[in-house]
Backbone as a chain_set.jsonl record, in Angstrom:
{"seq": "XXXXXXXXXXXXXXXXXXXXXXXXXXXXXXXXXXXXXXXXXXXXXXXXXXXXXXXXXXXXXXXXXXXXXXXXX", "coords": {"N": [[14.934, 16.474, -17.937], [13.534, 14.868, -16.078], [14.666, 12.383, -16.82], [16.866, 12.511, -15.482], [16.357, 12.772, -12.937], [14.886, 10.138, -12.347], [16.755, 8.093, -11.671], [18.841, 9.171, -9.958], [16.728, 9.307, -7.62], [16.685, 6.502, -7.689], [19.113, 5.842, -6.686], [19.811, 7.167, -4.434], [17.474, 5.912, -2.988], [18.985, 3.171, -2.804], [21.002, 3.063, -1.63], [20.64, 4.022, 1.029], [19.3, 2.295, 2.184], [20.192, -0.054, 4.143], [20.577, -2.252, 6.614], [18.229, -2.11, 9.493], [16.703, -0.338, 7.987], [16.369, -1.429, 5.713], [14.735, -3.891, 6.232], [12.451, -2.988, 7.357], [11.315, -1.324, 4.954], [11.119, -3.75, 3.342], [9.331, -5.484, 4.878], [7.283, -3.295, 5.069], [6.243, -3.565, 2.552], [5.656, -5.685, 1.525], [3.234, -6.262, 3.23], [1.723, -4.28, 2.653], [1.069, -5.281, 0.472], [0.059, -7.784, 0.522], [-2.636, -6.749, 1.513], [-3.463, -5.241, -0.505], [-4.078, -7.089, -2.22], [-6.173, -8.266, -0.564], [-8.588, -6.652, -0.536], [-8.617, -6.415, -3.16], [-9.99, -9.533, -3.385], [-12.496, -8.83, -1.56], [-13.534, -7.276, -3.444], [-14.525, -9.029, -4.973], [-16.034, -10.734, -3.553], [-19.505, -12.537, -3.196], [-22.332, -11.151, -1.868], [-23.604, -11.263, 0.584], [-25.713, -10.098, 2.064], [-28.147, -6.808, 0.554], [-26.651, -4.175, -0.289], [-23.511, -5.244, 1.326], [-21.163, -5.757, 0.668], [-20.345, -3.268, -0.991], [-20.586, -1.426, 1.064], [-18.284, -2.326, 3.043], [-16.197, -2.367, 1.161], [-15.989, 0.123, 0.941], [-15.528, 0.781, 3.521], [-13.03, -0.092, 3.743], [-11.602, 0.995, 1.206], [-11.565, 3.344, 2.977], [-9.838, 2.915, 5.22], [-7.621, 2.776, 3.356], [-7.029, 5.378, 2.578], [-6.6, 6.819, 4.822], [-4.233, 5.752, 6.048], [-2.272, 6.437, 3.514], [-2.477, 8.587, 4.432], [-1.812, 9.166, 6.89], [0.56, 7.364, 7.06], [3.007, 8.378, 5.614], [3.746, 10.222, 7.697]], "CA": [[15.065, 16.642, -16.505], [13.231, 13.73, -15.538], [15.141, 11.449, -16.867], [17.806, 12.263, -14.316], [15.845, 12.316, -11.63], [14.869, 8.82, -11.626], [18.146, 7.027, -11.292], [18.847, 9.873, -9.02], [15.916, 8.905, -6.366], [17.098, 5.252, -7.2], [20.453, 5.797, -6.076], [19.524, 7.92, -3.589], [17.196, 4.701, -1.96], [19.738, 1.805, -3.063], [22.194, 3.347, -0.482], [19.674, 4.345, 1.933], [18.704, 0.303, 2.399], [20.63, -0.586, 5.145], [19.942, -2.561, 8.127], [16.755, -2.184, 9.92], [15.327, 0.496, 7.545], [15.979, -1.945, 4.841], [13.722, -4.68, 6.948], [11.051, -2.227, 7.354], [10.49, -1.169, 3.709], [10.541, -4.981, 3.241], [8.156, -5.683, 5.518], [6.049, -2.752, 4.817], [6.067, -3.471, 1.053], [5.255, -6.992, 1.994], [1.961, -6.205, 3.864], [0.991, -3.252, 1.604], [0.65, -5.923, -1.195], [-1.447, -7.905, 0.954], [-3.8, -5.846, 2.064], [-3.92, -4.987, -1.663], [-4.817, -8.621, -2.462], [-7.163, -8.635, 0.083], [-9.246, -5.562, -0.658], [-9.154, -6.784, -4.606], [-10.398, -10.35, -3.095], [-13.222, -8.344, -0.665], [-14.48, -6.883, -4.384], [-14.899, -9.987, -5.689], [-17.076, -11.506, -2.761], [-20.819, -12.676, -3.088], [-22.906, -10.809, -1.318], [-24.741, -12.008, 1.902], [-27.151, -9.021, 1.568], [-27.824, -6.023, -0.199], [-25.307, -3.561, 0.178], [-23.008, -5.715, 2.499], [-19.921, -5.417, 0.213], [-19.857, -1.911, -1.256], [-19.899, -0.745, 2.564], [-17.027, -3.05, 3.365], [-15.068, -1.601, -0.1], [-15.904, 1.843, 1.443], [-14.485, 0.978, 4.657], [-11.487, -0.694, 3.244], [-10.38, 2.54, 0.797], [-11.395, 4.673, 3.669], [-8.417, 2.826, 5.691], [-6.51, 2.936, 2.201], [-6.571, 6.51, 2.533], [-6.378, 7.124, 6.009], [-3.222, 5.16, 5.529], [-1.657, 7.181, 2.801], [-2.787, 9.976, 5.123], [-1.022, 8.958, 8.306], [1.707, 6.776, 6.599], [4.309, 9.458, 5.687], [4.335, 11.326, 8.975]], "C": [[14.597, 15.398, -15.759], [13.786, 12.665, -15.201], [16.647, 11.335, -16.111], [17.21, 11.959, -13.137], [15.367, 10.792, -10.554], [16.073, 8.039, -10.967], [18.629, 7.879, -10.136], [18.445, 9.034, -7.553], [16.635, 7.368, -6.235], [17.908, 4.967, -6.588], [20.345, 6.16, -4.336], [18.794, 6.107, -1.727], [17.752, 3.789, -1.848], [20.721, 2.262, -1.95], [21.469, 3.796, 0.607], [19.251, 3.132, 2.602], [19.816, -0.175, 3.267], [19.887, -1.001, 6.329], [18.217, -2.81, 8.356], [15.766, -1.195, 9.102], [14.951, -0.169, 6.056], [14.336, -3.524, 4.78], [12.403, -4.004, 7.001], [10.593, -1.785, 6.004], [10.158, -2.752, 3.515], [9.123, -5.312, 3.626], [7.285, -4.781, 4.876], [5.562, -2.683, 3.007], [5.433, -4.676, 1.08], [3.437, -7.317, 2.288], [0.847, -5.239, 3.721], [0.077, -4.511, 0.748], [-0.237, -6.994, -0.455], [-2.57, -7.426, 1.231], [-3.728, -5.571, 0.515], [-4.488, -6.144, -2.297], [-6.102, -8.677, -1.722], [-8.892, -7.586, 0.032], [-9.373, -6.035, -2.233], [-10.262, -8.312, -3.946], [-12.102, -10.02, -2.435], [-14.225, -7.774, -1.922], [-15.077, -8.178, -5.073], [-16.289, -11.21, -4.979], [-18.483, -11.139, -3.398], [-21.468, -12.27, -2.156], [-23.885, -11.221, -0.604], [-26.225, -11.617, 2.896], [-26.972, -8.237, 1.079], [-27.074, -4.626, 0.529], [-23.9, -3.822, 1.222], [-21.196, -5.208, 1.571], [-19.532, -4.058, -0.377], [-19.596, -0.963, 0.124], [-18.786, -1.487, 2.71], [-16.097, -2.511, 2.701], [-14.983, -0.464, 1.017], [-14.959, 1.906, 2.176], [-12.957, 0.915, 4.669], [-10.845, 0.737, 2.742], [-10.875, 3.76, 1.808], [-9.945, 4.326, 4.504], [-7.181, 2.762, 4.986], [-6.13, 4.626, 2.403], [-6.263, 7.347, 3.426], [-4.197, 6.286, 6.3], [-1.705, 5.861, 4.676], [-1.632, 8.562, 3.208], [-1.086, 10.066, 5.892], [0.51, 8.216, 8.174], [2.981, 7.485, 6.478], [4.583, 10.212, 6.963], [5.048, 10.31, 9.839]], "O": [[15.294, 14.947, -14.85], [13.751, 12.031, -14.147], [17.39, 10.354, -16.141], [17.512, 11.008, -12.416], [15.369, 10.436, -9.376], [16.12, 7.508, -9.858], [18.873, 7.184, -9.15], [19.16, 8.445, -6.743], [17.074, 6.945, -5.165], [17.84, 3.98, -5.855], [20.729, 5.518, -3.359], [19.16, 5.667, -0.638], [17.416, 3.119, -0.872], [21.223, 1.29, -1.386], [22.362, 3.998, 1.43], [18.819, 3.231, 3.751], [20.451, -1.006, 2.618], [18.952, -0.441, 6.903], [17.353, -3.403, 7.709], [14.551, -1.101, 9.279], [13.977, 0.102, 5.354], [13.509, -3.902, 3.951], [11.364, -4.572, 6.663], [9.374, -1.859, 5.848], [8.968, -3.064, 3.527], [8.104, -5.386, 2.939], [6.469, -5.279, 4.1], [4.76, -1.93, 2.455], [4.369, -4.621, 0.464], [2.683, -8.166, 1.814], [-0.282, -5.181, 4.207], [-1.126, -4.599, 0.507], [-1.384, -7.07, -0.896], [-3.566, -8.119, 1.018], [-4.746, -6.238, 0.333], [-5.512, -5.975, -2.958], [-7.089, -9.142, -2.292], [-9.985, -7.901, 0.503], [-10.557, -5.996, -2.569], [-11.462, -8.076, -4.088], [-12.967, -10.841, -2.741], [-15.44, -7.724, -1.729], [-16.143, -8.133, -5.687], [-17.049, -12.026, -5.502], [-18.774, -10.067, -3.928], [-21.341, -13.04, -1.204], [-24.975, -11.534, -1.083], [-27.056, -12.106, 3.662], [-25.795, -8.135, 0.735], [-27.068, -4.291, 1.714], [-23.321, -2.897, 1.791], [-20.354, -4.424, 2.009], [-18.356, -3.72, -0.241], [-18.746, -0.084, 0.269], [-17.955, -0.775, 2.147], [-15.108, -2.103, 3.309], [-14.043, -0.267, 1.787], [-13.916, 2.547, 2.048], [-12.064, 1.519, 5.263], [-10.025, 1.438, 3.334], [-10.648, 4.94, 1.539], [-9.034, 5.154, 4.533], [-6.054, 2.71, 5.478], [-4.958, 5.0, 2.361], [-5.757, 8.442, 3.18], [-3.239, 6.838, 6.841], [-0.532, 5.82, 5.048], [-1.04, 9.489, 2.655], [0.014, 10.58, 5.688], [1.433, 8.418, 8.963], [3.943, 7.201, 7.192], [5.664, 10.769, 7.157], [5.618, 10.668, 10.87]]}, "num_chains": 1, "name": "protein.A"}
């Protein structure tokens, strides 16, 4: 069953990609993957006191998930 379903959905979005809604997944695939760079980059920082970066993470996947909240509607 599955293995219809994928090519399915694919089809389904490969003809769906027109125009301006193809510009907007662009874009928003675009600036996902930054903000995913930048939040891996934000773990990797040296710390300028103690606890300065695990609050910052926090904040970050709290707007990761606020995001994935608010994103689909």
């Amino acid at each position: 069953m599955v293995g219809v379903l994928i090519p399915m959905k694919w089809a389904i979005i490969g003809n769906s990609m027109t125009g301006g809604r193809a510009a907007l997944m662009v874009t928003g695939g675009t600036l996902g993957l930054l903000v995913a760079v930048a939040t891996i980059w934000l773990s990797l920082l040296d710390p300028s006191g103690p606890g300065v970066v695990p609050d910052l993470l926090a904040t970050a996947y709290l707007m990761w998930m606020l995001g994935w909240v608010a994103g689909p509607v």
